[in-house]
C-alpha positions as CSV (number, residue, x, y, z in Angstrom):
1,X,22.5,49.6,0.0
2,X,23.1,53.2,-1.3
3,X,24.5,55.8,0.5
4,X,25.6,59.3,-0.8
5,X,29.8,59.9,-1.2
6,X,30.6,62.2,1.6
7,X,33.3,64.9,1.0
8,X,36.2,62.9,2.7
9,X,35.5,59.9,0.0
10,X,35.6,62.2,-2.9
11,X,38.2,60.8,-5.6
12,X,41.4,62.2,-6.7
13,X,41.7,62.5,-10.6
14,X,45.6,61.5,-10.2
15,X,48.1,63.4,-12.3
16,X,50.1,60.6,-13.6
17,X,47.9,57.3,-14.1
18,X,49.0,54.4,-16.3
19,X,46.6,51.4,-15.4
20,X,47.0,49.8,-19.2
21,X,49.4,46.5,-17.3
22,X,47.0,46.4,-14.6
23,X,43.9,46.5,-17.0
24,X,45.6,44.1,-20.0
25,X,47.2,41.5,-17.1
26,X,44.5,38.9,-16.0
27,X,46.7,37.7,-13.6
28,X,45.9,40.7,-11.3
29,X,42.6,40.1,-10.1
30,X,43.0,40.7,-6.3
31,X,45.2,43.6,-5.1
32,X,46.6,44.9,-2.1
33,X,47.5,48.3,-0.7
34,X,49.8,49.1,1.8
35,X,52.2,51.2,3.1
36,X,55.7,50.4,5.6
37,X,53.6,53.2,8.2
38,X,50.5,54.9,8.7
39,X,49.5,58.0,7.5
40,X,51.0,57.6,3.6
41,X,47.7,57.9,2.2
42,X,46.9,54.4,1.7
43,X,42.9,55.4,1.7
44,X,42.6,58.0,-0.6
45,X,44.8,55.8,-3.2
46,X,42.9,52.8,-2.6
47,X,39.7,54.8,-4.0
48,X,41.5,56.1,-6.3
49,X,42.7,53.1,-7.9
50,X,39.6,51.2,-7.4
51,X,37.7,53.9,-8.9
52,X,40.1,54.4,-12.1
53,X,39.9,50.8,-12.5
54,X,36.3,50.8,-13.0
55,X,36.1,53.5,-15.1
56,X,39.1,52.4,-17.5
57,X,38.2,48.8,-17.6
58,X,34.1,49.5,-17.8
59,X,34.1,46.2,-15.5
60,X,32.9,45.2,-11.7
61,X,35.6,46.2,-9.2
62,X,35.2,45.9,-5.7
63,X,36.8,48.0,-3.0
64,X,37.4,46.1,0.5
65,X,38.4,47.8,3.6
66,X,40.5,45.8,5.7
67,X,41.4,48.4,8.0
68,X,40.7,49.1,11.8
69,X,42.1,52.8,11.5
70,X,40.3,55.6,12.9
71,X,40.0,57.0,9.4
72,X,39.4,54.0,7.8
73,X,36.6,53.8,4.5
74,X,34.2,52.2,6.9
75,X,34.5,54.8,9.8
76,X,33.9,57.6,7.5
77,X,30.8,56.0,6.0
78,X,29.8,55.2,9.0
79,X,29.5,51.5,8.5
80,X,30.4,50.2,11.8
81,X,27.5,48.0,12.0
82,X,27.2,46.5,8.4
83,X,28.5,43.5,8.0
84,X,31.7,42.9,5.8
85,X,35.2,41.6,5.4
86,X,36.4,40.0,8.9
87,X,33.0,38.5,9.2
88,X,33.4,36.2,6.3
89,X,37.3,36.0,6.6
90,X,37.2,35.0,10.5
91,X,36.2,32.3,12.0
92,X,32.4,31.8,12.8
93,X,28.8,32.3,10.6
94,X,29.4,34.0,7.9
95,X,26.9,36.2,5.8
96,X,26.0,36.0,2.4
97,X,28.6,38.2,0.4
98,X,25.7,40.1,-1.0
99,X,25.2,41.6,2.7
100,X,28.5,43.3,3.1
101,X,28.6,44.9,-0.5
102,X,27.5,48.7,-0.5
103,X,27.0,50.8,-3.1
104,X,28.1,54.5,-2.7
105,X,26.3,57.3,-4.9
106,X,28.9,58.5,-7.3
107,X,31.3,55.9,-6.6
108,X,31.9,53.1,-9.3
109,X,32.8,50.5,-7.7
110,X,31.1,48.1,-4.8
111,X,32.7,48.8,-1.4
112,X,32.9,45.9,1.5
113,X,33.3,47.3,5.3
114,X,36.1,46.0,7.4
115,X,32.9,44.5,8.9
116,X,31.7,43.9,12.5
117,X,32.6,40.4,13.6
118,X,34.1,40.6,17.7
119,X,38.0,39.3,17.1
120,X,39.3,37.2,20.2
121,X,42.5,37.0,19.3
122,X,41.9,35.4,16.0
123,X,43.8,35.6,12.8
124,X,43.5,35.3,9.6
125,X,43.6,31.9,8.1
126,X,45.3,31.7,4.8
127,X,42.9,29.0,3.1
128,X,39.7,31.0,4.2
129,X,41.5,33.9,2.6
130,X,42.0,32.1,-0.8
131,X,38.8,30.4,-0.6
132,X,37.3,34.2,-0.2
133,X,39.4,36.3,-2.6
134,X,38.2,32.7,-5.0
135,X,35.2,33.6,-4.5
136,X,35.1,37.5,-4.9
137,X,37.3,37.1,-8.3
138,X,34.8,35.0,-10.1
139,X,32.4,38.1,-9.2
140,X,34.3,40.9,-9.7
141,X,37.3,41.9,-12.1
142,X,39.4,43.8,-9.9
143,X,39.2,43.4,-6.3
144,X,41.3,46.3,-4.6
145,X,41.9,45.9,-0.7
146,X,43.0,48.5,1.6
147,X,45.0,47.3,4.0
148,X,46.7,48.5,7.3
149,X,50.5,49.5,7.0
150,X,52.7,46.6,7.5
151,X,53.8,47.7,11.0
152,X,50.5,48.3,11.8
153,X,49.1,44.5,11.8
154,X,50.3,41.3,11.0
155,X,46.6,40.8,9.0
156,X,48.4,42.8,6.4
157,X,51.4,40.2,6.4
158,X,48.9,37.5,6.2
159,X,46.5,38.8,3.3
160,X,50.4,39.9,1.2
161,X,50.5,36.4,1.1
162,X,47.0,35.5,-0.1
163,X,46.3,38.1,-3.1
164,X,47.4,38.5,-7.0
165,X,49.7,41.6,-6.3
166,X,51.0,44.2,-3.6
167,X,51.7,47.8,-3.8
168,X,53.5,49.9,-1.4
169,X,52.2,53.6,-1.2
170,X,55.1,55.8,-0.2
171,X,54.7,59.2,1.1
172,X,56.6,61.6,-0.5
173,X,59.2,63.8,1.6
174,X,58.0,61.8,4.7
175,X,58.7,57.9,4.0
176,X,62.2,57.0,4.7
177,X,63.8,54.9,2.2
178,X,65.3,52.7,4.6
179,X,62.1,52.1,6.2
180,X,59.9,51.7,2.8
181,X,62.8,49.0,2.2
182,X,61.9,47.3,5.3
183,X,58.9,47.0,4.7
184,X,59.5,45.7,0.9
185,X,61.7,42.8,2.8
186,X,59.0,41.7,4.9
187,X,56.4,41.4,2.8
188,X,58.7,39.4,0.4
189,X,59.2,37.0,3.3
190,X,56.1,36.6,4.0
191,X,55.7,35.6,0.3
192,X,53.5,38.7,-1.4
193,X,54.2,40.1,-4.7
194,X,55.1,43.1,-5.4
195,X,53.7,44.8,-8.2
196,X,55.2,48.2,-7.8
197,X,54.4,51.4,-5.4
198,X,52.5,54.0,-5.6
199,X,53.8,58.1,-4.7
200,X,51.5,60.1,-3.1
201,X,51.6,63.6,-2.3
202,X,54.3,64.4,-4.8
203,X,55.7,67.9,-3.9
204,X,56.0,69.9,-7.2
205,X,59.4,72.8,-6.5
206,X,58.8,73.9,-10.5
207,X,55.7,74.0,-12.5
208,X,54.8,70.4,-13.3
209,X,54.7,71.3,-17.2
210,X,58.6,71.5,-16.4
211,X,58.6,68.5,-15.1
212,X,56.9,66.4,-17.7
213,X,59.6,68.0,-20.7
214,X,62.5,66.8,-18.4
């Protein structure tokens, strides 16, 4: 399926990018994004990094939303009724994997919706998580997820635990330290790695030339 990249999907060319660890280390195959709150941009970096991935390793990466955000990647392609993500991580019939993949014009890498399946109170089982993330990793290179923020849902807790690597995306000027800390603690508990964070909307006071001859 092929639909065109609207304007709120477009891809940031970031400033500062260093994927060489992430491209070299075969360990990292499935990847998490998340933030302690919402709102610190977890989107737009998600895309970004699955997007840079693809372009600097020339291989398959796949971009899953795992999100149930009004602004989530599946609301704004308006893929509320494709199938995707919780329908083969939750309990129940699953579809074929090759149903909830859709290609977006412009956009280098596959995207999975957060999918459609009804949730009654159901949550995420670890093992079908490993056998799925299994199964995605034999397909794909780099699998990047976009989760909710950690206070958000407890699926984010539960997936931490289940992938190659976690990064927290921190806000700048707006995530408190104390809180980003938090967040780093519970996601430790819950047995996630942590593979570094990512700054987003770095405020510039000087040029930025400046700032890179400091």
């Amino acid at each position: 399926m092929n639909n065109p990249i609207p304007n709120a999907l477009r891809v940031f060319t970031p400033s500062e990018n260093n994927l060489a660890a992430t491209v070299l280390n075969q360990d990292l195959n499935i990847q998490l994004l998340t933030a302690a709150n919402v709102g610190n941009g977890v989107t737009t970096s998600a895309i970004t990094l699955a997007s840079e991935l693809a372009r600097s390793s020339r291989t398959s990466v796949l971009l899953i939303d795992a999100s149930l955000s009004a602004n989530s990647i599946t609301r704004r392609l308006e893929l509320q009724a494709q199938p995707g993500f919780m329908d083969l991580a939750l309990p129940g019939e699953a579809p074929d994997i090759g149903e909830c993949l859709v290609q977006v014009e412009n956009l280098s890498c596959d995207i999975m919706p957060v999918g459609i399946h009804p949730r009654h109170g159901e949550c995420l089982d670890p093992q079908s998580l490993r056998e799925l993330f299994a199964r995605l990793g034999k397909q794909y290179r780099f699998v990047v997820i976009d989760g909710e923020a950690v206070y958000a849902s407890s699926d984010t807790l539960t997936i931490s635990a289940q992938v190659d690597g976690v990064a927290l995306v921190v806000r700048g000027e707006e995530t408190r330290w104390e809180v980003a800390q938090a967040a780093v603690q519970r996601l430790t508990q819950a047995g996630a790695k942590l593979i570094g964070s990512i700054f987003n909307a770095r405020k510039y006071y000087m040029p930025k030339w400046v700032y890179d001859h400091l």
